[in-house]
C-alpha positions as CSV (number, residue, x, y, z in Angstrom):
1,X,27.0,-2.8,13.9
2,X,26.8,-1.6,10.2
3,X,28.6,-4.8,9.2
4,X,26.3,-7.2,11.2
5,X,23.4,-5.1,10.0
6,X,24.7,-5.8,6.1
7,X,25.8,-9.3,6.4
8,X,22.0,-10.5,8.1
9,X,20.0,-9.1,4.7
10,X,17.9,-11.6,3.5
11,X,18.8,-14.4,6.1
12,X,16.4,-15.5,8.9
13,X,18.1,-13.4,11.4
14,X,17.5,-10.4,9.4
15,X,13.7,-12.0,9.0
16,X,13.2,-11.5,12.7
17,X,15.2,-8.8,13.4
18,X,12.8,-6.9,10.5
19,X,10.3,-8.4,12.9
20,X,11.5,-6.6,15.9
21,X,12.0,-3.6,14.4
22,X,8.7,-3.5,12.5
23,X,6.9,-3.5,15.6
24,X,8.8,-1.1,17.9
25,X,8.1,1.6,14.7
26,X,4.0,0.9,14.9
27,X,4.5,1.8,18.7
28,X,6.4,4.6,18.0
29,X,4.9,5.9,15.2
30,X,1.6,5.7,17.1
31,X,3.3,7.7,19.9
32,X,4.7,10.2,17.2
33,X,1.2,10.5,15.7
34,X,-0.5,11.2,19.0
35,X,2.6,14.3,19.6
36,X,1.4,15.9,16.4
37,X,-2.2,15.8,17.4
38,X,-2.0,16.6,20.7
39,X,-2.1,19.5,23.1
40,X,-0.9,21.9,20.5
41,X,-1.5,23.4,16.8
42,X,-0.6,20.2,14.2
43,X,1.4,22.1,12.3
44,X,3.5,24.1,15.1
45,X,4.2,20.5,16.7
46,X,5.5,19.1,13.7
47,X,7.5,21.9,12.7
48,X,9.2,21.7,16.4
49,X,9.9,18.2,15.7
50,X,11.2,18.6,12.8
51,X,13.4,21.1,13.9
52,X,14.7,19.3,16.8
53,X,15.2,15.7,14.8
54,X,17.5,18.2,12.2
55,X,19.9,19.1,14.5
56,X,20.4,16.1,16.4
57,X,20.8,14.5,12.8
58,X,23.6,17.1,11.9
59,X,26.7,15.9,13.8
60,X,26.0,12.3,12.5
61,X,26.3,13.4,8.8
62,X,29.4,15.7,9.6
63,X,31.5,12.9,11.6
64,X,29.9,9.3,12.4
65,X,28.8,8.0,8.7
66,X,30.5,8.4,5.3
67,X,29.8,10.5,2.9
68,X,26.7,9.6,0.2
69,X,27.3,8.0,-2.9
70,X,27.1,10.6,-6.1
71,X,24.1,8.4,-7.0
72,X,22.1,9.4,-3.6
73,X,22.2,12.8,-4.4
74,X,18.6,12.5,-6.8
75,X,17.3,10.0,-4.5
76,X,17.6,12.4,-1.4
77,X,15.9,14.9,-3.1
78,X,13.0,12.6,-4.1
79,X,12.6,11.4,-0.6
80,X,12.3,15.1,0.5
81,X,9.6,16.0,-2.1
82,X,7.6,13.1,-1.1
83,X,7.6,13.7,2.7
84,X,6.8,17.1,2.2
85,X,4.0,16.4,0.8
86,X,3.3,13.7,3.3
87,X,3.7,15.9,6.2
88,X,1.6,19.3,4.8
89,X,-1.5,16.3,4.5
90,X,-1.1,14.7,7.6
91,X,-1.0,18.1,9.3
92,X,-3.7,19.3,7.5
93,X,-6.2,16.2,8.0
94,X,-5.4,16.2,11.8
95,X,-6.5,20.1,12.2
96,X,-10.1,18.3,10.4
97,X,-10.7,15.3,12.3
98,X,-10.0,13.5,15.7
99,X,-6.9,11.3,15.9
100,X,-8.9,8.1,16.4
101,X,-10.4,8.6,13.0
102,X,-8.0,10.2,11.1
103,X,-5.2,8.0,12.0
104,X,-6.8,4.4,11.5
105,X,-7.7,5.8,7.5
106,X,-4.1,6.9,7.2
107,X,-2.6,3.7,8.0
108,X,-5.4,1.5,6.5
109,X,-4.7,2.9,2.9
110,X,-1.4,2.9,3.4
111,X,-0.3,-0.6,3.6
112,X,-2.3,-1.9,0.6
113,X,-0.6,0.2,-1.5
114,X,3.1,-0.4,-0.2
115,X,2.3,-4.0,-0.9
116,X,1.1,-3.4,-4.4
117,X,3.8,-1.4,-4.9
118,X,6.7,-3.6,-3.4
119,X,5.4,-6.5,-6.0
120,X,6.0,-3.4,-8.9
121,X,9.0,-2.4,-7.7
122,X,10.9,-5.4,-5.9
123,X,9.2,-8.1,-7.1
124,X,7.3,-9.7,-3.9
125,X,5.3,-11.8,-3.5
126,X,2.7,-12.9,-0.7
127,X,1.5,-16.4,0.0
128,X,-2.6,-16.9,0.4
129,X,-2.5,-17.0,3.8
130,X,-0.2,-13.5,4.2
131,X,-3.1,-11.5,1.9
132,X,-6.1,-12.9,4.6
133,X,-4.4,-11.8,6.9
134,X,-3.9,-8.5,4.9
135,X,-7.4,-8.6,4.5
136,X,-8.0,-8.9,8.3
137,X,-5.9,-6.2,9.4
138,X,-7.6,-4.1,6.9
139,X,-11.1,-4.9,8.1
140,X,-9.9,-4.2,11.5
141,X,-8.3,-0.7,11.0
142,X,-11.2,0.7,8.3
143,X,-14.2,-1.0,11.1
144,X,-12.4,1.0,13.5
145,X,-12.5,4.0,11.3
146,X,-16.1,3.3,10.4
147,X,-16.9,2.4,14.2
148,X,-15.6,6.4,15.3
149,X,-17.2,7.9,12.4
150,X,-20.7,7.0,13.3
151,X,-20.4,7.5,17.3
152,X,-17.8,10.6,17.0
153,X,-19.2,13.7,18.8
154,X,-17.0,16.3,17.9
155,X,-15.7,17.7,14.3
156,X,-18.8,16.3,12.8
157,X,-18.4,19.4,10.3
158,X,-15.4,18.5,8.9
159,X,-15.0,14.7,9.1
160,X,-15.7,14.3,5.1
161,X,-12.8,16.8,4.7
162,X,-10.3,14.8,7.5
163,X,-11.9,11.3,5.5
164,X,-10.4,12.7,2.3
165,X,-7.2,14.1,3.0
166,X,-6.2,10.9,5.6
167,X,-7.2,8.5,2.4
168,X,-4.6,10.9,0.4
169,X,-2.0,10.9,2.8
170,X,-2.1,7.2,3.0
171,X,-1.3,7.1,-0.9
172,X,1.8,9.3,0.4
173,X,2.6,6.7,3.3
174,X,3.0,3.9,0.3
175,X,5.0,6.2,-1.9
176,X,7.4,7.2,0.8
177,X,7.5,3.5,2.3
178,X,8.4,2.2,-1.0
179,X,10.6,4.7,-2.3
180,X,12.4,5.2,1.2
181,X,13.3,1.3,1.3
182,X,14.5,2.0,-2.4
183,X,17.1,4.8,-1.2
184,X,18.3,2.9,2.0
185,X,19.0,0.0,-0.5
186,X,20.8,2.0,-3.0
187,X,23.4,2.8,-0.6
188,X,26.4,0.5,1.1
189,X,25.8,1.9,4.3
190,X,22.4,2.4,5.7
191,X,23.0,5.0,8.7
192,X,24.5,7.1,6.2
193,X,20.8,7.0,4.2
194,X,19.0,7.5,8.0
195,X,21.6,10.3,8.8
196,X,21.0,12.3,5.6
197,X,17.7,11.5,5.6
198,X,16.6,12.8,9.4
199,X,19.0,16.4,8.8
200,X,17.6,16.9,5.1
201,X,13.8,16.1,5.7
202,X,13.9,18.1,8.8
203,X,14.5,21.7,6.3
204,X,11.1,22.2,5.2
205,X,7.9,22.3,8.2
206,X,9.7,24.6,10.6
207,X,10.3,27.3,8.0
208,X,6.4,26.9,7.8
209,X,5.1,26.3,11.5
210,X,7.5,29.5,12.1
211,X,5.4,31.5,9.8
212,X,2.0,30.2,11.2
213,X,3.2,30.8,14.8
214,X,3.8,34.6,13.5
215,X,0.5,34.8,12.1
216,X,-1.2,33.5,15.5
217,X,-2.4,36.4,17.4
218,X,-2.8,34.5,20.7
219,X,0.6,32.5,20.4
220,X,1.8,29.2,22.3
221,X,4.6,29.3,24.9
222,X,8.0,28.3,23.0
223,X,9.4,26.1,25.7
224,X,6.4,23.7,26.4
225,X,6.4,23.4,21.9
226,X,9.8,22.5,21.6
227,X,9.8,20.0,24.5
228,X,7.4,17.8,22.7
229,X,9.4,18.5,19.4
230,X,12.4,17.4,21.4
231,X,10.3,14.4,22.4
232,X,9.2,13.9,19.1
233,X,12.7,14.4,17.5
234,X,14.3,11.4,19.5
235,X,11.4,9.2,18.8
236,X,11.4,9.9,15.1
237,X,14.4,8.4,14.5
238,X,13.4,4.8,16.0
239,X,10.0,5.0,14.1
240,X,10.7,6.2,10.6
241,X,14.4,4.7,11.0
242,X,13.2,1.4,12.3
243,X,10.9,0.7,9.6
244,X,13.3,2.0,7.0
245,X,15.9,0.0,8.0
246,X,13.5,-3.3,8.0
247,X,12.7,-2.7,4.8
248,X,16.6,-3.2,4.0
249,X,16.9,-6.4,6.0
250,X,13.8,-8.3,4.9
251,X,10.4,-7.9,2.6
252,X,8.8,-4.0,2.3
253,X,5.5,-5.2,2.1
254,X,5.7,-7.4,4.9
255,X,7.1,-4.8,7.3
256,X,4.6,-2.1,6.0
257,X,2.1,-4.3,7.0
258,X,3.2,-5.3,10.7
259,X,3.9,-1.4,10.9
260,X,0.3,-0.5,10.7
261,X,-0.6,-2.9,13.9
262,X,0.5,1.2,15.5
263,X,-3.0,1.5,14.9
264,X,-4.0,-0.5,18.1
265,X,-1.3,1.4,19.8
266,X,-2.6,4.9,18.6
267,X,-6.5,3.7,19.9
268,X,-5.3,3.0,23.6
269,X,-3.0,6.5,24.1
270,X,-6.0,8.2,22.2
271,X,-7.7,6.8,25.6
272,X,-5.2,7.0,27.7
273,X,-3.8,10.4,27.5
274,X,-6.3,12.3,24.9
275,X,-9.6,11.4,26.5
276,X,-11.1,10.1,23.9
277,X,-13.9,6.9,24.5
278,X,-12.7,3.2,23.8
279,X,-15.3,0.7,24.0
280,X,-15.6,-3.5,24.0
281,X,-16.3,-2.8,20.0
282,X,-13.7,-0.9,19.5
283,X,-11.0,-3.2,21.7
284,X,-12.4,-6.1,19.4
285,X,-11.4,-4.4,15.8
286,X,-7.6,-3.5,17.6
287,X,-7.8,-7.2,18.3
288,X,-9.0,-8.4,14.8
289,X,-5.5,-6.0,13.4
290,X,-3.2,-7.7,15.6
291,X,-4.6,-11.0,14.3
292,X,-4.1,-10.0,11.0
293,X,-0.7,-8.8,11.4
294,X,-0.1,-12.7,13.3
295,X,-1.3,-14.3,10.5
296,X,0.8,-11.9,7.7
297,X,3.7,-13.2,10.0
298,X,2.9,-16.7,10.6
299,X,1.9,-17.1,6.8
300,X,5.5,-16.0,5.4
Protein backbone atom coordinates (compact mmCIF):
# COMPACT_ATOMS: atom_id res chain seq x y z
CA UNK A 1 0.00 0.00 0.00
CA UNK A 2 2.82 2.48 1.15
CA UNK A 3 4.67 1.60 -2.15
CA UNK A 4 1.57 2.18 -4.42
CA UNK A 5 0.81 5.27 -2.33
CA UNK A 6 4.63 6.62 -3.14
CA UNK A 7 4.95 5.53 -6.69
CA UNK A 8 1.28 7.45 -7.75
CA UNK A 9 2.79 11.14 -6.39
CA UNK A 10 2.30 13.55 -8.94
CA UNK A 11 0.78 11.20 -11.67
CA UNK A 12 -2.99 11.40 -12.65
CA UNK A 13 -3.86 8.50 -10.45
CA UNK A 14 -2.58 10.20 -7.56
CA UNK A 15 -4.60 13.41 -9.09
CA UNK A 16 -7.84 11.60 -8.50
CA UNK A 17 -7.01 9.55 -5.82
CA UNK A 18 -6.20 13.24 -3.91
CA UNK A 19 -9.67 13.78 -5.37
CA UNK A 20 -11.26 10.98 -3.48
CA UNK A 21 -9.64 11.53 -0.51
CA UNK A 22 -10.16 15.28 -0.42
CA UNK A 23 -13.77 14.78 -0.28
CA UNK A 24 -14.27 11.90 2.16
CA UNK A 25 -12.14 14.46 4.70
CA UNK A 26 -14.85 17.51 4.08
CA UNK A 27 -17.48 14.76 5.09
CA UNK A 28 -15.66 13.76 7.86
CA UNK A 29 -14.35 16.68 9.11
CA UNK A 30 -17.83 18.07 9.00
CA UNK A 31 -19.03 15.04 11.04
CA UNK A 32 -15.92 15.56 13.47
CA UNK A 33 -16.81 19.30 13.77
CA UNK A 34 -20.49 18.63 14.57
CA UNK A 35 -18.94 15.77 17.71
CA UNK A 36 -17.16 18.75 19.24
CA UNK A 37 -20.14 20.95 19.14
CA UNK A 38 -22.55 18.73 20.07
CA UNK A 39 -24.43 17.38 23.07
CA UNK A 40 -21.60 18.03 25.35
CA UNK A 41 -18.99 20.87 26.78
CA UNK A 42 -16.47 21.68 23.48
CA UNK A 43 -13.69 21.33 25.25
CA UNK A 44 -14.55 17.92 27.30
CA UNK A 45 -15.48 16.34 23.77
CA UNK A 46 -12.36 17.23 22.23
CA UNK A 47 -10.20 16.25 24.95
CA UNK A 48 -12.12 12.67 24.84
CA UNK A 49 -11.30 12.50 21.36
CA UNK A 50 -8.18 13.28 21.59
CA UNK A 51 -7.58 10.84 24.15
CA UNK A 52 -9.15 8.03 22.44
CA UNK A 53 -7.32 8.83 18.73
CA UNK A 54 -3.85 8.67 21.12
CA UNK A 55 -4.10 5.38 22.09
CA UNK A 56 -5.45 3.79 19.13
CA UNK A 57 -2.36 5.71 17.38
CA UNK A 58 0.18 4.00 19.97
CA UNK A 59 0.49 0.40 18.70
CA UNK A 60 0.98 1.73 15.16
CA UNK A 61 4.13 3.77 16.13
CA UNK A 62 5.48 0.89 18.34
CA UNK A 63 5.04 -2.03 15.59
CA UNK A 64 3.35 -1.26 12.09
CA UNK A 65 5.53 1.86 10.64
CA UNK A 66 9.30 2.66 10.92
CA UNK A 67 10.82 4.68 12.95
CA UNK A 68 11.03 8.75 12.08
CA UNK A 69 13.79 10.23 10.31
CA UNK A 70 16.24 12.31 12.85
CA UNK A 71 15.04 15.26 10.68
CA UNK A 72 11.19 14.74 11.77
CA UNK A 73 11.97 15.16 15.17
CA UNK A 74 11.66 19.44 14.90
CA UNK A 75 8.93 19.01 12.45
CA UNK A 76 6.79 16.92 14.98
CA UNK A 77 7.15 19.30 17.40
CA UNK A 78 6.05 22.25 15.15
CA UNK A 79 3.01 20.32 14.02
CA UNK A 80 2.04 19.94 17.73
CA UNK A 81 2.54 23.64 18.68
CA UNK A 82 0.40 24.60 15.77
CA UNK A 83 -2.54 22.31 16.50
CA UNK A 84 -2.56 23.22 19.90
CA UNK A 85 -3.19 26.29 19.16
CA UNK A 86 -5.71 25.27 16.58
CA UNK A 87 -7.62 23.19 18.83
CA UNK A 88 -7.79 25.76 22.22
CA UNK A 89 -9.48 28.36 19.24
CA UNK A 90 -11.80 26.15 17.74
CA UNK A 91 -12.94 24.96 21.21
CA UNK A 92 -13.17 28.22 22.38
CA UNK A 93 -15.15 29.86 19.36
CA UNK A 94 -17.65 26.95 19.48
CA UNK A 95 -18.52 27.63 23.35
CA UNK A 96 -19.41 31.53 21.62
CA UNK A 97 -21.32 30.77 18.68
CA UNK A 98 -23.66 28.11 16.91
CA UNK A 99 -22.00 25.50 14.70
CA UNK A 100 -23.69 26.79 11.56
CA UNK A 101 -21.92 30.06 12.01
CA UNK A 102 -18.89 29.39 13.44
CA UNK A 103 -17.95 26.56 11.28
CA UNK A 104 -18.71 28.18 7.73
CA UNK A 105 -16.06 31.31 8.95
CA UNK A 106 -13.50 28.69 10.00
CA UNK A 107 -13.33 26.98 6.84
CA UNK A 108 -14.01 30.08 4.57
CA UNK A 109 -10.72 31.78 5.85
CA UNK A 110 -9.02 28.89 5.84
CA UNK A 111 -8.57 27.84 2.36
CA UNK A 112 -7.51 31.28 0.97
CA UNK A 113 -4.76 31.26 3.03
CA UNK A 114 -3.48 27.54 2.42
CA UNK A 115 -3.56 28.59 -1.24
CA UNK A 116 -1.60 31.68 -0.70
CA UNK A 117 0.62 29.84 1.28
CA UNK A 118 1.06 26.65 -0.97
CA UNK A 119 2.26 29.20 -3.93
CA UNK A 120 4.99 30.62 -0.88
CA UNK A 121 5.93 27.44 0.08
CA UNK A 122 5.61 24.90 -2.86
CA UNK A 123 5.43 26.96 -5.63
CA UNK A 124 1.69 26.41 -7.02
CA UNK A 125 0.07 27.73 -9.14
CA UNK A 126 -3.81 28.07 -10.06
CA UNK A 127 -5.22 28.55 -13.54
CA UNK A 128 -8.04 31.58 -14.01
CA UNK A 129 -10.64 29.40 -13.99
CA UNK A 130 -9.40 27.34 -10.53
CA UNK A 131 -9.35 31.11 -8.58
CA UNK A 132 -13.34 31.75 -9.79
CA UNK A 133 -14.12 28.94 -8.65
CA UNK A 134 -12.15 29.88 -5.41
CA UNK A 135 -13.95 32.85 -5.46
CA UNK A 136 -17.34 30.93 -5.73
CA UNK A 137 -16.86 28.65 -3.01
CA UNK A 138 -15.83 31.56 -0.93
CA UNK A 139 -18.91 33.59 -1.65
CA UNK A 140 -20.87 30.51 -0.91
CA UNK A 141 -19.38 29.55 2.58
CA UNK A 142 -19.03 33.55 3.94
CA UNK A 143 -23.13 34.16 2.37
CA UNK A 144 -23.82 31.29 4.47
CA UNK A 145 -21.98 32.75 7.37
CA UNK A 146 -23.55 36.17 6.68
CA UNK A 147 -27.11 34.44 5.95
CA UNK A 148 -27.05 32.72 9.90
CA UNK A 149 -25.67 35.87 11.33
CA UNK A 150 -28.53 38.02 10.53
CA UNK A 151 -31.52 35.30 11.10
CA UNK A 152 -29.56 33.50 14.18
CA UNK A 153 -31.79 33.50 17.39
CA UNK A 154 -29.64 32.29 19.91
CA UNK A 155 -25.93 33.55 21.20
CA UNK A 156 -26.75 36.85 19.83
CA UNK A 157 -24.38 38.14 22.86
CA UNK A 158 -21.47 36.55 21.87
CA UNK A 159 -21.56 36.16 18.05
CA UNK A 160 -18.83 39.18 17.51
CA UNK A 161 -16.63 37.10 20.00
CA UNK A 162 -17.37 33.48 17.96
CA UNK A 163 -16.81 35.89 14.52
CA UNK A 164 -13.34 36.69 15.77
CA UNK A 165 -11.99 33.76 17.12
CA UNK A 166 -13.46 31.40 13.96
CA UNK A 167 -11.64 34.05 11.55
CA UNK A 168 -8.40 33.29 13.84
CA UNK A 169 -8.62 29.74 13.82
CA UNK A 170 -8.98 29.74 10.15
CA UNK A 171 -5.39 31.46 9.93
CA UNK A 172 -4.46 28.23 12.15
CA UNK A 173 -6.34 25.78 9.61
CA UNK A 174 -3.86 27.26 6.73
CA UNK A 175 -0.82 27.12 8.93
CA UNK A 176 -1.44 23.53 9.93
CA UNK A 177 -2.61 22.52 6.25
CA UNK A 178 0.47 23.87 4.90
CA UNK A 179 2.91 22.92 7.29
CA UNK A 180 1.28 19.31 7.85
CA UNK A 181 1.61 18.62 3.96
CA UNK A 182 5.28 19.87 4.52
CA UNK A 183 6.09 17.12 7.39
CA UNK A 184 4.24 14.20 5.56
CA UNK A 185 6.54 15.19 2.56
CA UNK A 186 9.71 15.30 4.40
CA UNK A 187 9.41 11.86 5.32
CA UNK A 188 9.84 8.42 2.96
CA UNK A 189 6.96 6.85 4.50
CA UNK A 190 3.76 8.69 5.07
CA UNK A 191 1.89 6.40 7.72
CA UNK A 192 4.85 6.81 9.80
CA UNK A 193 4.14 10.92 9.66
CA UNK A 194 0.08 9.96 10.30
CA UNK A 195 1.09 7.48 13.02
CA UNK A 196 3.31 9.96 14.98
CA UNK A 197 1.29 12.50 14.27
CA UNK A 198 -2.31 11.08 15.67
CA UNK A 199 -0.22 9.56 19.23
CA UNK A 200 1.80 12.92 19.60
CA UNK A 201 -1.06 15.57 18.87
CA UNK A 202 -3.35 13.59 21.00
CA UNK A 203 -0.90 14.64 24.47
CA UNK A 204 -2.10 18.01 25.00
CA UNK A 205 -6.48 18.67 25.30
CA UNK A 206 -7.17 15.82 27.59
CA UNK A 207 -4.66 16.98 30.23
CA UNK A 208 -6.97 20.16 29.82
CA UNK A 209 -10.68 18.91 29.40
CA UNK A 210 -9.49 16.66 32.56
CA UNK A 211 -8.95 19.80 34.56
CA UNK A 212 -12.17 21.54 33.31
CA UNK A 213 -14.28 18.41 34.03
CA UNK A 214 -12.76 18.78 37.74
CA UNK A 215 -13.72 22.24 38.00
CA UNK A 216 -17.50 21.44 36.75
CA UNK A 217 -19.64 21.24 39.74
CA UNK A 218 -22.50 19.54 37.94
CA UNK A 219 -20.25 16.95 35.95
CA UNK A 220 -21.14 14.88 32.62
CA UNK A 221 -21.42 11.10 32.74
CA UNK A 222 -17.89 9.54 31.71
CA UNK A 223 -19.18 6.83 29.53
CA UNK A 224 -21.69 8.69 27.18
CA UNK A 225 -18.13 11.45 26.73
CA UNK A 226 -15.82 8.93 25.85
CA UNK A 227 -18.20 7.14 23.44
CA UNK A 228 -18.38 10.14 21.21
CA UNK A 229 -14.44 10.57 21.80
CA UNK A 230 -14.21 7.04 20.67
CA UNK A 231 -16.37 7.99 17.70
CA UNK A 232 -14.55 10.92 17.11
CA UNK A 233 -11.08 9.09 17.57
CA UNK A 234 -11.78 6.62 14.63
CA UNK A 235 -13.01 9.34 12.39
CA UNK A 236 -10.14 11.61 13.03
CA UNK A 237 -7.82 9.65 11.41
CA UNK A 238 -9.78 9.41 7.94
CA UNK A 239 -10.32 13.30 8.05
CA UNK A 240 -7.18 14.95 9.19
CA UNK A 241 -5.27 11.74 7.60
CA UNK A 242 -7.13 11.88 4.45
CA UNK A 243 -6.40 15.33 3.64
CA UNK A 244 -2.85 15.03 4.86
CA UNK A 245 -2.07 12.43 2.88
CA UNK A 246 -3.63 14.26 -0.47
CA UNK A 247 -1.62 16.90 0.10
CA UNK A 248 1.39 14.24 -0.50
CA UNK A 249 -0.06 12.78 -3.60
CA UNK A 250 -1.22 15.93 -5.49
CA UNK A 251 -1.49 19.97 -5.10
CA UNK A 252 -2.08 21.51 -1.23
CA UNK A 253 -4.00 24.22 -2.41
CA UNK A 254 -6.17 22.33 -4.50
CA UNK A 255 -7.10 19.71 -1.85
CA UNK A 256 -7.50 22.48 0.85
CA UNK A 257 -9.93 23.87 -1.23
CA UNK A 258 -12.24 20.69 -2.18
CA UNK A 259 -11.83 20.09 1.74
CA UNK A 260 -13.82 23.00 2.68
CA UNK A 261 -16.98 21.78 0.35
CA UNK A 262 -17.45 19.93 4.51
CA UNK A 263 -19.13 23.07 4.83
CA UNK A 264 -22.33 21.83 2.90
CA UNK A 265 -21.98 18.70 4.82
CA UNK A 266 -21.68 20.49 8.35
CA UNK A 267 -25.13 22.73 7.17
CA UNK A 268 -27.39 19.51 6.58
CA UNK A 269 -26.18 17.45 10.09
CA UNK A 270 -26.48 20.99 11.74
CA UNK A 271 -30.25 20.23 10.51
CA UNK A 272 -30.36 16.96 10.71
CA UNK A 273 -29.19 15.93 14.08
CA UNK A 274 -28.62 19.54 15.96
CA UNK A 275 -31.99 21.10 15.17
CA UNK A 276 -30.95 23.95 13.79
CA UNK A 277 -33.22 25.70 10.70
CA UNK A 278 -32.07 25.22 6.92
CA UNK A 279 -33.88 27.08 4.50
CA UNK A 280 -34.19 27.33 0.29
CA UNK A 281 -31.41 30.33 0.87
CA UNK A 282 -29.37 28.66 2.68
CA UNK A 283 -29.54 25.16 0.40
CA UNK A 284 -28.69 27.65 -2.45
CA UNK A 285 -25.16 29.09 -0.88
CA UNK A 286 -24.27 24.95 -0.02
CA UNK A 287 -24.97 24.68 -3.75
CA UNK A 288 -23.04 27.73 -4.98
CA UNK A 289 -19.72 25.93 -2.64
CA UNK A 290 -20.06 22.70 -4.34
CA UNK A 291 -20.02 24.64 -7.71
CA UNK A 292 -17.06 26.22 -6.76
CA UNK A 293 -15.24 23.29 -5.62
CA UNK A 294 -16.56 21.67 -9.43
CA UNK A 295 -15.12 24.29 -11.10
CA UNK A 296 -11.55 24.43 -8.79
CA UNK A 297 -11.62 20.67 -10.12
CA UNK A 298 -12.66 20.97 -13.55
CA UNK A 299 -10.31 24.10 -14.06
CA UNK A 300 -6.94 22.12 -13.05
Amino acid sequence: MTDWLISIEGTETGHRMALVLALMAALLHAVFGALQKGRHDPWLTRGAIDFCYMVMAIPFVLFVVPWPESHMWPIFAAVWLIHVIYKLLQAWAYTKGAYTVVYPVVRGTGPLFTVIGAYVIFEETFTGTQWLGIAVLLAGIFGLAIYNMIFLISERDTLNAALGLAVLTGLFVALYTTYDAYGIRATANPFTFLAWFFMIDGFFMPLVAAARWLRLQDRPTLAPLMMRGLVGGLVAPFSFGAVMMATRLDKVGEAAVLRETSTVFAALIGWLFLKETVGPRRIALMALIALGAVIVEMGG
